[in-house]
Structures are given as structure tokens and as C-alpha cells.
N, C-alpha and C positions, 0 to 999 in steps of 0.2 A: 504494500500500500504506500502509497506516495502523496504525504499532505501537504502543502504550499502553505506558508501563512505570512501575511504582510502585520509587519509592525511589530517583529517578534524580540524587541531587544530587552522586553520586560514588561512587567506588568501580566497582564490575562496574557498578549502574545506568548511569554518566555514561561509560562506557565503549560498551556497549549501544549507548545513544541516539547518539555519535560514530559507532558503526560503518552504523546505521541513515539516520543523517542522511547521513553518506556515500556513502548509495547509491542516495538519493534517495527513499526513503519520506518520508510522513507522522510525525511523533515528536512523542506528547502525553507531555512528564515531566511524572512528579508529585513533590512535597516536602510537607511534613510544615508546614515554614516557610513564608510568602509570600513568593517569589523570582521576580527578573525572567525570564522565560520557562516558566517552571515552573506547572501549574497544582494549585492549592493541595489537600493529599488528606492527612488523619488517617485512617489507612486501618483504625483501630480504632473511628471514631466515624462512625454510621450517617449522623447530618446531614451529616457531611462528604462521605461518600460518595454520599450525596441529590444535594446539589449540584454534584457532580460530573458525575453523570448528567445532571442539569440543562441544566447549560452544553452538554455533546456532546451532548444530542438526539438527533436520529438520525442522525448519524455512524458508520456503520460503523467496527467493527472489525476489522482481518483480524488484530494478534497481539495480545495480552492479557501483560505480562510481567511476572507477581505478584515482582517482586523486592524491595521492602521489610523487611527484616527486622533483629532486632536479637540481640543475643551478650551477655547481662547478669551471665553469671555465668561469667567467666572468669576460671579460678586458685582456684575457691572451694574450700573443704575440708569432705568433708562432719558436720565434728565443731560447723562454727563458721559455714557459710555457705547458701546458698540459703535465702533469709529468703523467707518466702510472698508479699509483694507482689511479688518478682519473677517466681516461675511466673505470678501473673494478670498481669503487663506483658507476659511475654514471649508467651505465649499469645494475648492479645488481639493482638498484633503478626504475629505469627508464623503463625498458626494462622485467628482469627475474622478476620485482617485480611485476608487471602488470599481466605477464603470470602465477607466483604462485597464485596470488589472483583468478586468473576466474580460475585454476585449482582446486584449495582446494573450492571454493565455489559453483563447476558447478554443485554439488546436489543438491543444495540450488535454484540455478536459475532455471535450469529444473522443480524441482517442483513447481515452479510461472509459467514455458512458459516464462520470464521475460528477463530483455532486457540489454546489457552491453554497457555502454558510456567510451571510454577510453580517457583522457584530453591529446591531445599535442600540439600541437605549429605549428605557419607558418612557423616556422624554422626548421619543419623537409621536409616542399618541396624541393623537387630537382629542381623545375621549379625557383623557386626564390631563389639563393642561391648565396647571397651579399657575403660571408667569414666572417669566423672568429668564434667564439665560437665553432670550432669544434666538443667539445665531446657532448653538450649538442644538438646540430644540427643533430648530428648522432644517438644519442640514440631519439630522439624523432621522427627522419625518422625509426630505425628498430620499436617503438611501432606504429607505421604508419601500417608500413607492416604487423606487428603482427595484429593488430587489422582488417587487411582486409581478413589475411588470415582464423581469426579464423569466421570471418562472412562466409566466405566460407566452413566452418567444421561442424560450430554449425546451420548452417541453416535446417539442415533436424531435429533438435532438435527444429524448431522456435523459437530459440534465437537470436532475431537481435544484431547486433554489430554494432556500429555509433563510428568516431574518428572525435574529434574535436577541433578548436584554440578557446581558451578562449577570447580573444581580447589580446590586450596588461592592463594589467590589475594595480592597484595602490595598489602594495601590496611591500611586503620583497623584492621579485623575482622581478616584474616588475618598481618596483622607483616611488618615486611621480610622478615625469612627467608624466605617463603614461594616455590612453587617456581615459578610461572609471576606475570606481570604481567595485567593488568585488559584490559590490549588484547588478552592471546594469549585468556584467558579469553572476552571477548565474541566473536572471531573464531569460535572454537570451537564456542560456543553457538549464534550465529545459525547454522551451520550444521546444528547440529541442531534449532533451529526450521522450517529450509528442508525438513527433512526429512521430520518429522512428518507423520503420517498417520494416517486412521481407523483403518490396519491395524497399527499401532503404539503407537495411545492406549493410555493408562495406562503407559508406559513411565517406569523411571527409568534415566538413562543419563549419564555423564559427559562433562566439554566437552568429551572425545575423542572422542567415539564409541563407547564400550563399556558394555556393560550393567554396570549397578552391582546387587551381593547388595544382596538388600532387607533 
């Protein structure tokens, strides 16, 4: 088995790739930075993502796991903050980065039949929507959308597509307080990557198991 995962230098990524390598798959991390084991992936810039391709050739994919993401406007007020470079950073991150990755790599997935999990957040529901974080709440609602619609595209390819909340998790992003750890978090997840199927594509569902309001 061969799992891909973007954004793997820590957090839920470096979590992920432990529980994977654990079990004996294949595990291509990616980072942003050029790091020892890590294969190098700006997951906003298309060259990058070129090259990436490049390198795997025709390496099959069996899981694709868009978890790259970024939180840039945390604590902001909306009298004084969310300054417009950061919708287009977090966007191109979030959103176009997600979408280059399963574009430049959909050779790769097709030749496994294999499966794409994209990571966001309860904060991209529109059924629960407390305020506040605006950009990071909206870009992880359009990878929402994106992620349901590509299940919708790539299904006659039987590539299932799953979008999912990690929990609230105890990392950079989510704070000590936070209510579970990176390992309960990945344990959780691959299980519902294990799950996944065409009769369940487009799903968003949490690392527990339960459907998450859209």
C-alpha cells in the first residue's frame, strides 16, 4: 500500500505517516521545506507540484492524504483584522493546494483504483457557524465543496473521495487544551480511510466515525 500525505512534517500529518509506516505501507511525506526524508511539495505552486509528479512516475497511489493546511487568522477581530493577503495565502493553501495535489497526482491514483481523504475542519459547516475566524472557516467550507464535488467526477474513475474533521486536535494549530492528541486523531482517521468507499464518497465524517452537518 502506498499512502501520499501532504503537510507531513508534524502535527496530525507526522502522526498519519507514524501510524502508516507502522503498518507497513509505503509513506511519501511531503514538506513545504527541503527535509531529510521528506519529498519537497509547495502545494500552492504548480512547478512544484510538476515535479513532484515527476519524481513518482508511475507509482501508484492507493491513498492521497490532502492534509497541508494553514490557520492564519487566528484571534482576529473583524473591526481590525483579516487583511486580504491572507484570504489569497490561505486559499491558495487550503483550497487551490488540495485541488493541485489530486490534479498532478490523478495518474498516480487511477493506476491504484485508490482513494483520496481531504483533512478539514467542523469549521467549514455552515450548519454550525459560531463566527469569527472567517478566512480559515471559509476556505475549509470551499475544500468541503471541492472535495464533494470531485467525488462526484472521479467516481466513474472508482476513486472514492471522503472529507473529514480531525477532532480538535493538540498540536501548533489546535493548542494544548485541545481534546484528543495527534496519535488518537490519526488512529481514528486511518480508520476511516480503511473504510471508505465508492458507496460512501463525498462523505464528511469525523475521526470518530460520525457524520459531520455540512
Amino acid at each position: 500500500m502506498h499512502v501520499l500525505i501532504t503537510g507531513a512534517t508534524r502535527g496530525i500529518g507526522a502522526a498519519l505517516a507514524a501510524h502508516y509506516q507502522s503498518s507497513g505501507a509505503t509513506v511519501t511525506c511531503t514538506a513545504r521545506a527541503t527535509a531529510p526524508g521528506f519529498e519537497p511539495l509547495d502545494v500552492t505552486d504548480p512547478a512544484s507540484q510538476a515535479a513532484l509528479a515527476a519524481r513518482l512516475k508511475d507509482q501508484p497511489i492507493d491513498l492521497l492524504i490532502c492534509n497541508a493546511g494553514v490557520y492564519l487568522d487566528k484571534g482576529h477581530q473583524i473591526d481590525t483584522g483579516y487583511d486580504a493577503a491572507l484570504w489569497a495565502s490561505s486559499f491558495a493553501t487550503n483550497v487551490t493546494g488540495v485541488f493541485l495535489t489530486v490534479q498532478y497526482l490523478l495518474p498516480n491514483i487511477r493506476a491504484a483504483k485508490g482513494k483520496i481523504a481531504i483533512i478539514s475542519s467542523q469549521m467549514a459547516s455552515q450548519e454550525r457557524a459560531p463566527g469569527g475566524s472567517y478566512i480559515y472557516r471559509a476556505s475549509k467550507a470551499a475544500a468541503l465543496n471541492l472535495g464533494r464535488n470531485l467525488a462526484v467526477d472521479l467516481k466513474a474513475d472508482t476513486i472514492a473521495v471522503g472529507i473529514y474533521h480531525p477532532g480538535w486536535v493538540q498540536t501548533d494549530m489546535g493548542g494544548s487544551a485541545a481534546e484528543i492528541t495527534a496519535t488518537d486523531s490519526a488512529t481514528g482517521l486511518a480508520k476511516r480511510f480503511a473504510a471508505l468507499s465508492l458507496a460512501a464518497t463525498g462523505c464528511f465524517e469525523t475521526w470518530d466515525g460520525r457524520n459531520h452537518p455540512m
